[in-house]
C-alpha positions as CSV (number, residue, x, y, z in Angstrom):
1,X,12.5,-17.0,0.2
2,X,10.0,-14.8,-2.4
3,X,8.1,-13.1,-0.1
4,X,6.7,-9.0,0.3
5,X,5.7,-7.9,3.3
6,X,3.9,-5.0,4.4
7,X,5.2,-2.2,7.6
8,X,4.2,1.0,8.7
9,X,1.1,0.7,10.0
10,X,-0.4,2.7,13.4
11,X,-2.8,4.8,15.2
12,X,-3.4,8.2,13.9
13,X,-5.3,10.9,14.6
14,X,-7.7,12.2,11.2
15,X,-5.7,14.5,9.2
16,X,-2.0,12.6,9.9
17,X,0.2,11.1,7.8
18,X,1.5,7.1,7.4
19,X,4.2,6.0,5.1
20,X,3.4,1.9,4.3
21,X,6.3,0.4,2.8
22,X,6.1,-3.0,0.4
23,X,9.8,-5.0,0.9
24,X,10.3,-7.4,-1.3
25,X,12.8,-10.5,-1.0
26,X,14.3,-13.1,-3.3
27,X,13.5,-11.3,-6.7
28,X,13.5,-7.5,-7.8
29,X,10.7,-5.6,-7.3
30,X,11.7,-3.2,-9.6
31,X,10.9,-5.9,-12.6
32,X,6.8,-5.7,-11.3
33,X,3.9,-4.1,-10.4
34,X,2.4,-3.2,-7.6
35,X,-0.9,-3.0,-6.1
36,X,-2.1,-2.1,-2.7
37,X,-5.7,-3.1,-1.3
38,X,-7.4,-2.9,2.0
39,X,-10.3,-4.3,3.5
40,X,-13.0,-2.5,5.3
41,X,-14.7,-3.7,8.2
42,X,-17.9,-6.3,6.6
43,X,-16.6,-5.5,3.3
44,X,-14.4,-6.9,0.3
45,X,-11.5,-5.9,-0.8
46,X,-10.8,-2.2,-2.2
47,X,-8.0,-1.6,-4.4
48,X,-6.8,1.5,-3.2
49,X,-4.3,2.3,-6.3
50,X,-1.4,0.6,-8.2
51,X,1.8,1.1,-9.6
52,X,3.1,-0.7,-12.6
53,X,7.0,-1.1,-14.3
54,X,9.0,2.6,-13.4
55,X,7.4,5.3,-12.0
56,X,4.1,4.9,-13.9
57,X,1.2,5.5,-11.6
58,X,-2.0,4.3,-13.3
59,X,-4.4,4.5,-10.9
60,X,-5.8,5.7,-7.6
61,X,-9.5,4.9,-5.9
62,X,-11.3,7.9,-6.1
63,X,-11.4,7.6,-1.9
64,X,-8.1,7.9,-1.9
65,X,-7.3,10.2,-4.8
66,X,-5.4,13.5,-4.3
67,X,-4.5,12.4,-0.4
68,X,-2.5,9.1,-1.1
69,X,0.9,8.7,-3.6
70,X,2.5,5.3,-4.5
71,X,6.1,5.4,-5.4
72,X,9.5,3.3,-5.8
73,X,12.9,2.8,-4.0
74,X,14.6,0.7,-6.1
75,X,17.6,0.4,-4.3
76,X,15.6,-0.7,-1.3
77,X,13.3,-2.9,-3.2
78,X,10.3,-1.8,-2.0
79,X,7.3,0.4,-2.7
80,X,5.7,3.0,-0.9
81,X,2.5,3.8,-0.5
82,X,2.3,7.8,1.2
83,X,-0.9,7.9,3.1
84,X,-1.8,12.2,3.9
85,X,-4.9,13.6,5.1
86,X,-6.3,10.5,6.7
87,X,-9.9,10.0,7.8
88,X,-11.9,7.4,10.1
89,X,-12.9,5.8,6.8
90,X,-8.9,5.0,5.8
91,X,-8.9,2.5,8.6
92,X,-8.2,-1.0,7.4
93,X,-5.5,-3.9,7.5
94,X,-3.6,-2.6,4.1
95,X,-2.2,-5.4,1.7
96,X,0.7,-5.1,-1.1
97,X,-0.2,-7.8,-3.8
98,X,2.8,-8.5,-6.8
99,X,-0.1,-10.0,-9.3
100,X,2.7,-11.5,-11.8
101,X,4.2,-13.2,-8.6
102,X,1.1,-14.3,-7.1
103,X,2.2,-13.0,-3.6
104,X,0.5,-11.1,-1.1
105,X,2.1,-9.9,2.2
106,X,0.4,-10.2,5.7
107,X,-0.8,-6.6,5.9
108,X,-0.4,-3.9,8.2
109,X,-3.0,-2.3,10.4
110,X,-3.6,1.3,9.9
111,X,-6.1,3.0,12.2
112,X,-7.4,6.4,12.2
113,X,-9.1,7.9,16.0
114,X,-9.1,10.6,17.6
């Protein structure tokens, strides 16, 4: 089955760390892009950076910039996305999306509380 889903998420405390991890299944990641996106609480969805073919890095949110880093494991098929520095405002149900494949996995929860 083509599918990505989405693991890491938690409680944490403002100023910890979270490593979300993208695996993807029945085709190689390695061959796409990747974006992650969360949703805020009444809100729409917010790209929060994205990662094309390689190592490339094209782009960040500027809410996230400087704290978070997206990055590959290609023999593990999946896609990282480092989350450091965290504040109240990072909380959200984060998303990866593999636009060429059309697929979206079924997020994971990140919360940040004291």
């Amino acid at each position: 089955q083509v599918k990505v889903v989405e693991s890491g998420g938690g409680l944490v405390e403002p100023g910890g760390s979270l490593r979300l991890s993208c695996v993807a299944s029945g085709f190689t990641l390695t061959h796409y892009g990747v974006n992650w996106y969360r949703r805020g609480t009444g809100e729409g969805r917010e790209l929060v950076g994205f990662i094309i073919i390689g190592e490339d890095t094209l782009f960040y949110a500027d809410s996230v910039k400087g704290r978070f880093h997206i990055s590959r494991d290609n023999a593990k098929n999946t896609v990282f996305l480092q989350m450091n520095d965290l504040k109240p405002e990072d909380t959200a149900p984060y998303f990866c999306n593999v636009p060429l494949r059309d697929l979206w996995g079924q997020g994971t929860q990140v919360t940040v509380s004291s």
